[in-house]
Backbone and ligand atoms as CSV (ligand in chain L), in Angstrom:
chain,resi,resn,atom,element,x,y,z
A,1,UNK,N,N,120.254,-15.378,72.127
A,1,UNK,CA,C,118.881,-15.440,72.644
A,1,UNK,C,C,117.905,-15.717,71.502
A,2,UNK,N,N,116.596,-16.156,71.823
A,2,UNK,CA,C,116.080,-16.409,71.126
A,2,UNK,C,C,115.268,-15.076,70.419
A,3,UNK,N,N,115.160,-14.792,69.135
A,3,UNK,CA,C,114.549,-13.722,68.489
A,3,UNK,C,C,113.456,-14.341,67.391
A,4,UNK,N,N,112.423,-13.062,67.004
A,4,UNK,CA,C,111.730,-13.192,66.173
A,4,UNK,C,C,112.398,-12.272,65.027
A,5,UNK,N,N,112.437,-12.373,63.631
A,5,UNK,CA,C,112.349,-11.621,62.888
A,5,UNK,C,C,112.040,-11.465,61.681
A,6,UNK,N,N,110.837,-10.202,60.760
A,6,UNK,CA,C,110.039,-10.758,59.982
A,6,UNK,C,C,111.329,-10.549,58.532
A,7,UNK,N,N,110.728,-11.585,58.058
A,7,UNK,CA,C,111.354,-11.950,56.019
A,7,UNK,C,C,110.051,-11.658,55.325
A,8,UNK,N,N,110.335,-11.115,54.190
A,8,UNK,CA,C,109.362,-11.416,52.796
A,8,UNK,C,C,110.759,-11.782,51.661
A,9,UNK,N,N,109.626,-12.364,51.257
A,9,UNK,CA,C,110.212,-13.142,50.008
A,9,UNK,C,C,109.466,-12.264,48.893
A,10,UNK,N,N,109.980,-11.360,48.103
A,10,UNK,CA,C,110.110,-10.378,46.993
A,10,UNK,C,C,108.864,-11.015,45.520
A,11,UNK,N,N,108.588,-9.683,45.197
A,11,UNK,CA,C,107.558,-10.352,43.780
A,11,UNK,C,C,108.864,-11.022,42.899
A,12,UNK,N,N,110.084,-10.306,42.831
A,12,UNK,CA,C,111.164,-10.994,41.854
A,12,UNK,C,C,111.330,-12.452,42.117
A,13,UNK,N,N,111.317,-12.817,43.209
A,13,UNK,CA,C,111.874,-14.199,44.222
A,13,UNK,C,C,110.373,-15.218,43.884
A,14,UNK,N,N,109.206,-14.327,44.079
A,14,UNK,CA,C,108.317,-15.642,44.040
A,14,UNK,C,C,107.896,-15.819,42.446
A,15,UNK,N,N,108.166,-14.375,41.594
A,15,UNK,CA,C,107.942,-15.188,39.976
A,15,UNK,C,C,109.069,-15.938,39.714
A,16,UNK,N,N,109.917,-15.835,40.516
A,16,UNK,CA,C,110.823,-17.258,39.552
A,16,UNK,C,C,110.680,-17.984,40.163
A,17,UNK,N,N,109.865,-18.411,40.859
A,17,UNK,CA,C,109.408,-19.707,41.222
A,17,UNK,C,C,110.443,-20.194,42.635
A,18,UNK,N,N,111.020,-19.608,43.464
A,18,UNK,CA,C,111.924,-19.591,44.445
A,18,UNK,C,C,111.557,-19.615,45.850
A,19,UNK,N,N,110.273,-19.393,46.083
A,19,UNK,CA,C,109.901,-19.215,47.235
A,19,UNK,C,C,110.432,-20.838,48.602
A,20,UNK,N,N,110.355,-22.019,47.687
A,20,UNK,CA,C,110.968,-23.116,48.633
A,20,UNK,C,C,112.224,-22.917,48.822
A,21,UNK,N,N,112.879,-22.862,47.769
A,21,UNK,CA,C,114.628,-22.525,47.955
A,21,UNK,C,C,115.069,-21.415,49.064
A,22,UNK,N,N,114.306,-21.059,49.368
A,22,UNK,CA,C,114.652,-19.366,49.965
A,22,UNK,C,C,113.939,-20.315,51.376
A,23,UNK,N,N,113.179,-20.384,52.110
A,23,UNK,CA,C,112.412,-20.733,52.820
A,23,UNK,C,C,113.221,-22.095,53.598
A,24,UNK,N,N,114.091,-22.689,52.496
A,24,UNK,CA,C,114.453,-23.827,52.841
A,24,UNK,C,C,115.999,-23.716,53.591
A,25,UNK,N,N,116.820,-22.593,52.750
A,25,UNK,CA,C,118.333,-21.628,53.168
A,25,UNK,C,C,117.678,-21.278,54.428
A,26,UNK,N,N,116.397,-20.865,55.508
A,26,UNK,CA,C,116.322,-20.424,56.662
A,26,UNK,C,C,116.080,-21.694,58.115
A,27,UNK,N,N,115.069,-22.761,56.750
A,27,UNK,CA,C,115.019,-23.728,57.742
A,27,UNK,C,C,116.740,-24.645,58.201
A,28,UNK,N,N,117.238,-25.058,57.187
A,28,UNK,CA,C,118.762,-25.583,56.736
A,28,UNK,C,C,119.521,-24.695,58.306
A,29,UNK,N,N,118.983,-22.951,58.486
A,29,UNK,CA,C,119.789,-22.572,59.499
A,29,UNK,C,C,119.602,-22.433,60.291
A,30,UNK,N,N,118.517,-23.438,60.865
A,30,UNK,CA,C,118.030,-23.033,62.230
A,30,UNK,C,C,116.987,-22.164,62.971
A,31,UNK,N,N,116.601,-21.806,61.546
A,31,UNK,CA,C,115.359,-20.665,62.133
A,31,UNK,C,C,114.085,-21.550,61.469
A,32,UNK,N,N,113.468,-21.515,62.280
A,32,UNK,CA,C,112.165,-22.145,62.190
A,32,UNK,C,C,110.555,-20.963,61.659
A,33,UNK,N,N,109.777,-21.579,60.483
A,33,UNK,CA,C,109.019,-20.387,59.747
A,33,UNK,C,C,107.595,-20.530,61.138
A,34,UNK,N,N,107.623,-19.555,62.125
A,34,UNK,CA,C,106.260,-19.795,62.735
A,34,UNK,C,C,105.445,-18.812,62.364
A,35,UNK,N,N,104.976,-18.244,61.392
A,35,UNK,CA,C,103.808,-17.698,60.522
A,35,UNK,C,C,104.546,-17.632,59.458
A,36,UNK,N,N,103.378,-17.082,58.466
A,36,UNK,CA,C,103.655,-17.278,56.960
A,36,UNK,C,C,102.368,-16.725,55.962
A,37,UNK,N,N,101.992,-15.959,55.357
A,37,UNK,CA,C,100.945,-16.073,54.510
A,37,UNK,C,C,101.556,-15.004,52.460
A,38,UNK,N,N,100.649,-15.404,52.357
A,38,UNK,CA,C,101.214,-14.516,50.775
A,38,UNK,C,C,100.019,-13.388,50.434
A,39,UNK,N,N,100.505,-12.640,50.365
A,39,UNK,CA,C,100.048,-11.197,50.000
A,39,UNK,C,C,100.333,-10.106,48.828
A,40,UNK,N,N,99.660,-9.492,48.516
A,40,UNK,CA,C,99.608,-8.836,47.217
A,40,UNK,C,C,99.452,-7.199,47.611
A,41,UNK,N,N,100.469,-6.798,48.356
A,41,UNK,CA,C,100.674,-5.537,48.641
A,41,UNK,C,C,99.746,-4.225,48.075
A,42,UNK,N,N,99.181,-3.274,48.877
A,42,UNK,CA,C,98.523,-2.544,48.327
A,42,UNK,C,C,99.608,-1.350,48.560
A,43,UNK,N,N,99.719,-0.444,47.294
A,43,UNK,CA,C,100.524,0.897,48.140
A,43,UNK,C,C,100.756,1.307,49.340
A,44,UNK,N,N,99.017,1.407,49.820
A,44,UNK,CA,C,99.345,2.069,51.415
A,44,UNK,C,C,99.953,0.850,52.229
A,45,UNK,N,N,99.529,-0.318,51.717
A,45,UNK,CA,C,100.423,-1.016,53.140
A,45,UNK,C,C,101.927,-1.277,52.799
A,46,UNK,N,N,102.159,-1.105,51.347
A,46,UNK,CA,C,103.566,-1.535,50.950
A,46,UNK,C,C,104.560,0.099,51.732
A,47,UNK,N,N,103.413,1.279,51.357
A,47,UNK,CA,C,104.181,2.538,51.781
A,47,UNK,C,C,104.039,2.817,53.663
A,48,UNK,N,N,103.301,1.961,54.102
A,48,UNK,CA,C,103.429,1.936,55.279
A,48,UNK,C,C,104.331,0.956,55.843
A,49,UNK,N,N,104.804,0.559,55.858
A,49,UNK,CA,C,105.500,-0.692,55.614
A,49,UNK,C,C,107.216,0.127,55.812
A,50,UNK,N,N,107.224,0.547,54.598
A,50,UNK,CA,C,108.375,1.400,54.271
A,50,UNK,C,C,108.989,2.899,54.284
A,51,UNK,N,N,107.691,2.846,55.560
A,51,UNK,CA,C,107.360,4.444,56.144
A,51,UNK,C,C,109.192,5.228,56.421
A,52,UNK,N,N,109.760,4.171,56.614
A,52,UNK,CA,C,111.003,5.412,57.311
A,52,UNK,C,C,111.920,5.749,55.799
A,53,UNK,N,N,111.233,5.209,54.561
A,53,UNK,CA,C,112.329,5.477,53.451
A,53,UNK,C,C,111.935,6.850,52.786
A,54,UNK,N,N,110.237,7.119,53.199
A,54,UNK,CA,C,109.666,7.944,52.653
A,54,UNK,C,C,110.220,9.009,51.662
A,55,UNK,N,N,111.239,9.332,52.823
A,55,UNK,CA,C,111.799,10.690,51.546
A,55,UNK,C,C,113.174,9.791,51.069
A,56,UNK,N,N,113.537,9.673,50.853
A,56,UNK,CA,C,114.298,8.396,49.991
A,56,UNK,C,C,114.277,8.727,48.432
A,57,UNK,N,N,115.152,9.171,47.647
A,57,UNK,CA,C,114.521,9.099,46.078
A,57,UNK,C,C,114.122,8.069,45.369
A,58,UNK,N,N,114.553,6.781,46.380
A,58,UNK,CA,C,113.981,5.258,45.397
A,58,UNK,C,C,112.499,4.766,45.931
A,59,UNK,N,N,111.772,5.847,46.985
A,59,UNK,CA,C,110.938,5.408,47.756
A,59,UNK,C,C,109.605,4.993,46.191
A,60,UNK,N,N,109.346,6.083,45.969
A,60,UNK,CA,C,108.179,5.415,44.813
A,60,UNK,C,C,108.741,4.432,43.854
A,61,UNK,N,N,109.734,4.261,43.473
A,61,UNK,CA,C,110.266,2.831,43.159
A,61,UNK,C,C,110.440,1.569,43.550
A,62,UNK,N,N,110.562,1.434,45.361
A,62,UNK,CA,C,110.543,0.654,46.106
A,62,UNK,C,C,109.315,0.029,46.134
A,63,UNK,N,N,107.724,1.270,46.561
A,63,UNK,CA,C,106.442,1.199,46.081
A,63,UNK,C,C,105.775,0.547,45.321
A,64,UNK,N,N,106.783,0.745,44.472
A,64,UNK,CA,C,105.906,0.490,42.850
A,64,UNK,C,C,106.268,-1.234,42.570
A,65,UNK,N,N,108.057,-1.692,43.236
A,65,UNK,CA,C,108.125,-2.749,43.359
A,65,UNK,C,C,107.364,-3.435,43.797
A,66,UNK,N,N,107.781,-3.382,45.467
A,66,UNK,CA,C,107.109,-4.055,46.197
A,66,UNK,C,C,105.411,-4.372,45.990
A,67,UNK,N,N,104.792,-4.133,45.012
A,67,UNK,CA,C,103.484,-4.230,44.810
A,67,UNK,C,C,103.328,-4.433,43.075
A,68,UNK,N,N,103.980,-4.746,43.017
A,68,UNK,CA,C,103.664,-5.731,41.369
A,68,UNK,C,C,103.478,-6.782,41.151
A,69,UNK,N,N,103.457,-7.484,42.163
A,69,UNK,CA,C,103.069,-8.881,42.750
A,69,UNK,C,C,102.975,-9.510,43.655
A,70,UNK,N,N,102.428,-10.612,44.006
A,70,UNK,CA,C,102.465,-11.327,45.286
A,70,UNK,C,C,103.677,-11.202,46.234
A,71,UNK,N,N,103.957,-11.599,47.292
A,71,UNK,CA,C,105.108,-11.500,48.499
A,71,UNK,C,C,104.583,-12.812,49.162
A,72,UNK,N,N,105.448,-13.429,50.026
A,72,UNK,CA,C,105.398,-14.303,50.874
A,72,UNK,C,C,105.823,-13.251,52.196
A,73,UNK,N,N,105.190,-13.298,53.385
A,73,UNK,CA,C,105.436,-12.036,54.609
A,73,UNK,C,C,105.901,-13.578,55.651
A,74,UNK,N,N,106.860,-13.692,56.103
A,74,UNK,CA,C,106.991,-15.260,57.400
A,74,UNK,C,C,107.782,-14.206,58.338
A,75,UNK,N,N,106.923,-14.908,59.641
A,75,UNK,CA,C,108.279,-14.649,61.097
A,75,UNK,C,C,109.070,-16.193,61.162
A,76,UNK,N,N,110.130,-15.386,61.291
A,76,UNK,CA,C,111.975,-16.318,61.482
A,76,UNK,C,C,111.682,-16.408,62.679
A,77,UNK,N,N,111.537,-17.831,63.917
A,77,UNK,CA,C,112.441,-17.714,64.790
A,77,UNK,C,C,113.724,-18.488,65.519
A,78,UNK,N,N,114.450,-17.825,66.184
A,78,UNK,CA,C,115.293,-19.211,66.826
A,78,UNK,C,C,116.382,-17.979,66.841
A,79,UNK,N,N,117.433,-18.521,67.311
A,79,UNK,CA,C,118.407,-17.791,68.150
A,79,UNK,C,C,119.354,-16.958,67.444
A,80,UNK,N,N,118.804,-15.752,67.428
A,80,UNK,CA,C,120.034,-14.498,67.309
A,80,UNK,C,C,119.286,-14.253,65.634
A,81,UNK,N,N,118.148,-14.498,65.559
A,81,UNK,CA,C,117.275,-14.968,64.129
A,81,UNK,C,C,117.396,-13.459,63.503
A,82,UNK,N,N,117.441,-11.961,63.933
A,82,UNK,CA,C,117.927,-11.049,63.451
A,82,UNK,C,C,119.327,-11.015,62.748
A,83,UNK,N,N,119.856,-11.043,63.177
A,83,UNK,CA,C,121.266,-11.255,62.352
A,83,UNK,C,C,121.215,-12.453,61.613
A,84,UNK,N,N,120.598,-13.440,61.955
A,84,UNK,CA,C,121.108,-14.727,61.064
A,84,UNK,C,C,120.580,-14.532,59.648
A,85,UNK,N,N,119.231,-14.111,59.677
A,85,UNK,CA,C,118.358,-13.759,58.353
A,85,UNK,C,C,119.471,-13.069,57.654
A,86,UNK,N,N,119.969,-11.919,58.177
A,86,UNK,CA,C,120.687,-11.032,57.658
A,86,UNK,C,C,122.125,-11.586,56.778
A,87,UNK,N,N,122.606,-12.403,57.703
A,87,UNK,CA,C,123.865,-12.945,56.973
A,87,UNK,C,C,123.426,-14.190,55.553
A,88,UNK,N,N,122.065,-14.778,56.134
A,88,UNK,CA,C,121.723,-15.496,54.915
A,88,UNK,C,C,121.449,-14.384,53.610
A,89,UNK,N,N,120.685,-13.359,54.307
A,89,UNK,CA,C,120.297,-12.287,52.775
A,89,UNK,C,C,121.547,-11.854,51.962
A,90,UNK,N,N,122.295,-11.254,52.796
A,90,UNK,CA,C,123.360,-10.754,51.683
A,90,UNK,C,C,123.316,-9.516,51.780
A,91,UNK,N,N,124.326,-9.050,51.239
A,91,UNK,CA,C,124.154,-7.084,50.926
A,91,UNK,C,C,122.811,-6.427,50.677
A,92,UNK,N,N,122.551,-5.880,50.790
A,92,UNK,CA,C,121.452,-5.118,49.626
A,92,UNK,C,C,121.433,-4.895,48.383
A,93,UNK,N,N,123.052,-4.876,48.225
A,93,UNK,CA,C,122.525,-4.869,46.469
A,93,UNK,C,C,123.427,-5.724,46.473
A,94,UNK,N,N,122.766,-6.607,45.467
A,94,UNK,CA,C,123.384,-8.290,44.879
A,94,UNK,C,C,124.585,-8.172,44.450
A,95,UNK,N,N,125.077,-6.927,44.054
A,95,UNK,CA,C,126.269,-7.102,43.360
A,95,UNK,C,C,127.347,-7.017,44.196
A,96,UNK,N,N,127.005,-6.770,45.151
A,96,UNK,CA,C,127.597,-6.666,47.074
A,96,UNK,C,C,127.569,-7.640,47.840
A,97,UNK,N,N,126.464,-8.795,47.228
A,97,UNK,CA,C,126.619,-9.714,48.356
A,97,UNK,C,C,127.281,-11.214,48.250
A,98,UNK,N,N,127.287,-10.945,49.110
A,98,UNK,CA,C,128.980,-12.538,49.561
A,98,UNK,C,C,128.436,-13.704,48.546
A,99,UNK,N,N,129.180,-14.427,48.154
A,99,UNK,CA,C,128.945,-15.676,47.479
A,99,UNK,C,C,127.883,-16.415,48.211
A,100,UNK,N,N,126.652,-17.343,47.591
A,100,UNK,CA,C,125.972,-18.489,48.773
A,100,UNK,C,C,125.134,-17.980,49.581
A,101,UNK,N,N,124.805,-16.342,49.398
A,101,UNK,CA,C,124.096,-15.458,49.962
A,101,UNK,C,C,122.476,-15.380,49.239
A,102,UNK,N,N,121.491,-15.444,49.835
A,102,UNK,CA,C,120.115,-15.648,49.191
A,102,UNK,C,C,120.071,-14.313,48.084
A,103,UNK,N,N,120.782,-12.820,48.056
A,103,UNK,CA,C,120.461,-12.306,47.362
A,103,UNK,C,C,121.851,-12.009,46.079
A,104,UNK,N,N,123.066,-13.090,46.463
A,104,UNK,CA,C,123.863,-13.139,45.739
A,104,UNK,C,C,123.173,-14.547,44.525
A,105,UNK,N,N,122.351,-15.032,45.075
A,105,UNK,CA,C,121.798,-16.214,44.050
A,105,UNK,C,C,120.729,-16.318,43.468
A,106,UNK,N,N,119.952,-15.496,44.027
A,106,UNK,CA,C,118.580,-14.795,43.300
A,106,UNK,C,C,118.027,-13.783,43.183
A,107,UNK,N,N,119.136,-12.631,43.190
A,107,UNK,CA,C,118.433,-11.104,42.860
A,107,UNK,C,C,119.528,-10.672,41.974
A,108,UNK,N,N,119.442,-9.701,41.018
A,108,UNK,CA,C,119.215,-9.061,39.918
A,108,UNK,C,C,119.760,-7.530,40.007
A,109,UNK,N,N,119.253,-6.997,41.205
A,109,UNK,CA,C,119.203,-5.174,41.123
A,109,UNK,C,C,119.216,-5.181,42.858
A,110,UNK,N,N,119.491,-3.624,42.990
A,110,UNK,CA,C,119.163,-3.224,44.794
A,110,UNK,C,C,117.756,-3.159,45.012
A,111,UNK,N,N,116.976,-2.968,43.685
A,111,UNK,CA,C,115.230,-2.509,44.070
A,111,UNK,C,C,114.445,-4.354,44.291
A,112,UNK,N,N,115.169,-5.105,42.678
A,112,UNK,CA,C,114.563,-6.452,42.761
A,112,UNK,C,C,115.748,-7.434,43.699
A,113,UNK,N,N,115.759,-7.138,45.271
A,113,UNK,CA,C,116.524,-7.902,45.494
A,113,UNK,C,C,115.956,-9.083,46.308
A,114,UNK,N,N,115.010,-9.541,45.964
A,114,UNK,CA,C,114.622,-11.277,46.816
A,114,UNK,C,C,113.737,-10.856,47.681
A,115,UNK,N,N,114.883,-10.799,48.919
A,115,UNK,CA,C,114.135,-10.786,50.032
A,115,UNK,C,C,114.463,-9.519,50.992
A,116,UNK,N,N,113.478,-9.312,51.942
A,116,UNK,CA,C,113.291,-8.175,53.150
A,116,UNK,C,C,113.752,-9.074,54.125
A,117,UNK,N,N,114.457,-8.458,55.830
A,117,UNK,CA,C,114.931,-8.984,56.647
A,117,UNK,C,C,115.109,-7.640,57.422
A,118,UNK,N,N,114.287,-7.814,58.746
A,118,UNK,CA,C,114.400,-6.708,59.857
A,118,UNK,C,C,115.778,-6.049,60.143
A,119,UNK,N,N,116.263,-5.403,60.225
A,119,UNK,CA,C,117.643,-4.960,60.751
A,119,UNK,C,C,118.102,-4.891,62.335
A,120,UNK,N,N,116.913,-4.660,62.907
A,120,UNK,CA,C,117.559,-4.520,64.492
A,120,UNK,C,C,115.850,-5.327,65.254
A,121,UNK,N,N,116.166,-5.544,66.468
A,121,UNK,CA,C,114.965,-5.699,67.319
A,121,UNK,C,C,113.697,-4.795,67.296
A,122,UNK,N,N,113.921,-3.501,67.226
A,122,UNK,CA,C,113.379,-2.768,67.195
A,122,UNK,C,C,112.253,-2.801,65.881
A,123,UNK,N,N,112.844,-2.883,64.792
A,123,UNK,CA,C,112.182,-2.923,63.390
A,123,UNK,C,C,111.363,-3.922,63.453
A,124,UNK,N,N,112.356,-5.338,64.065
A,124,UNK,CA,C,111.601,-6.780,63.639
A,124,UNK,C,C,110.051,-6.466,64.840
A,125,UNK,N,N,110.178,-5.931,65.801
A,125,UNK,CA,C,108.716,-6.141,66.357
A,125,UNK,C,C,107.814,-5.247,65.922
A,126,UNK,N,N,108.199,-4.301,65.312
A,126,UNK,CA,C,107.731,-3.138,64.419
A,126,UNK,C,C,106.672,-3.799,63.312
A,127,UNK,N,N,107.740,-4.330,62.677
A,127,UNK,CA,C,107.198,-5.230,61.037
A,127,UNK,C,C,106.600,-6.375,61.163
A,128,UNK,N,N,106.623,-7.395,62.237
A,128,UNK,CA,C,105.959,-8.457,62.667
A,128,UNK,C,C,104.740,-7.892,63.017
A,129,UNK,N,N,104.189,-6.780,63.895
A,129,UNK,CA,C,103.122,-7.019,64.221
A,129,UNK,C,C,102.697,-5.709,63.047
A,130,UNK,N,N,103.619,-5.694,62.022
A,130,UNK,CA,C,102.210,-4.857,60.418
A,130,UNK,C,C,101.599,-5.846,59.857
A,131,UNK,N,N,102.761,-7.091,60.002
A,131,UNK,CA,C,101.880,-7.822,59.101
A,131,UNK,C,C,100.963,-9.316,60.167
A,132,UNK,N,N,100.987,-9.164,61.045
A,132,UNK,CA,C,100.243,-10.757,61.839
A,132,UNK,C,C,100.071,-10.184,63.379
A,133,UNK,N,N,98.764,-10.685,63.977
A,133,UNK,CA,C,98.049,-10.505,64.963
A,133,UNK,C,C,98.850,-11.993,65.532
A,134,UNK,N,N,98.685,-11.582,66.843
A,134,UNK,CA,C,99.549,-12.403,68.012
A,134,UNK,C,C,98.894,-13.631,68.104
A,135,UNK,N,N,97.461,-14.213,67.240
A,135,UNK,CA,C,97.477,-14.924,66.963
A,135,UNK,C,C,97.628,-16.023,65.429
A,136,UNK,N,N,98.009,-14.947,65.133
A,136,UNK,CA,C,98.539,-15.878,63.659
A,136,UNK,C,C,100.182,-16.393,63.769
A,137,UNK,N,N,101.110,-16.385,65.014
A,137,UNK,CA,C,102.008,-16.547,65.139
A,137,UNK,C,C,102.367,-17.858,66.329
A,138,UNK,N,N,103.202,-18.294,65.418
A,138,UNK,CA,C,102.969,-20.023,66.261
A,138,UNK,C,C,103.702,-20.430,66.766
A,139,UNK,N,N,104.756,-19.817,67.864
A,139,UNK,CA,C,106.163,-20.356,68.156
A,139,UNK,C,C,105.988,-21.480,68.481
A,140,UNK,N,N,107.303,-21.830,68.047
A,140,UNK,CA,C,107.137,-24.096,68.355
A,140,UNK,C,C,109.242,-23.385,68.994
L,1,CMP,P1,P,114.942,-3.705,51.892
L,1,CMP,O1,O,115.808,-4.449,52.854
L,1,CMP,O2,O,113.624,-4.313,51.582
L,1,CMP,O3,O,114.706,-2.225,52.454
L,1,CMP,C1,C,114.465,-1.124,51.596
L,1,CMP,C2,C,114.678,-1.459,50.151
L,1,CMP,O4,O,114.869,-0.343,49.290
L,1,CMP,C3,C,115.947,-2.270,49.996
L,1,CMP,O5,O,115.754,-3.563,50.521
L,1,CMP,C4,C,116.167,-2.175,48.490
L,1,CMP,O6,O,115.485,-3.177,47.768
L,1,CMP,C5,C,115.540,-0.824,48.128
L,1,CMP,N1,N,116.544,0.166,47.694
L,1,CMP,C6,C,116.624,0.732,46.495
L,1,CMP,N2,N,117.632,1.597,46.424
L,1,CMP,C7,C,118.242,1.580,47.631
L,1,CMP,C8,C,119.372,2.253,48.198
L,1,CMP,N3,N,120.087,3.138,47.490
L,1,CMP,N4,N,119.709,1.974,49.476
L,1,CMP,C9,C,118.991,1.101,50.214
L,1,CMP,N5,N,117.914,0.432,49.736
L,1,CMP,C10,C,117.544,0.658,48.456
């Protein structure tokens, strides 16, 4: 079926200059980018954002990442676009993820790993509408 689901592209991912390469592994699979903007995370929205890690011991690390620089925030869509993101991302931590995998080819660590990718339906309509109003979203 057809799904929405939101990606960011990581401060690690857009200082190395990666943001087309990454963007381009989603178009290549069928998922089409219908929103998109770049943002510079403030704590509260990076810690709202990441509200369910809260008690987490990497949570103020995650924080502190996710807001050291710009992000690219896009909704994925096109069919089964939850899982597909997912199999393009890779493990969570790079050193886990499959060969040809977006975070086996451009991440570093589990904290600097590229990119974000919803996990279930539930999350992706969760995280789509933190970051974009129902009209900043353009299904084609
Ligand atoms: P992400 O998919 O953005 O969701 C939460 C992030 O926390 C995760 O990617 C990792 O970058 C980061 N993180 C750091 N340590 C861990 C951990 N032990 N388990 C899961 N996520 C972690």
């Amino acid at each position: 079926a057809t799904e929405r689901t939101l990606s960011i592209i990581k401060p690690d991912a857009v200082a190395k200059n990666a943001i087309g390469e990454i963007i381009s592994r989603f178009e290549k699979a069928g998922l089409k980018v219908v929103a998109a903007k770049m943002l510079h995370l403030s704590e509260e929205q990076a810690g709202g954002f990441y509200a369910e890690h809260k008690e987490r011991p990497f949570f103020k690390d995650l924080v502190g990442f996710m807001t050291s620089g710009p992000v690219v925030v896009q909704v994925l869509e096109g069919d089964d676009a939850i899982a597909k993101n997912r199999d393009l991302m890779g493990a969570t931590n790079p050193k886990e993820a499959a060969p040809g995998t977006i975070r086996a080819d451009f991440a570093e660590t589990i904290d600097a790993n590229a990119v974000h990718g919803s996990d279930s339906p539930a999350s992706a309509e969760r995280e789509v509408a933190y970051f974009f109003n129902a009209d900043e979203i353009h299904s084609r």
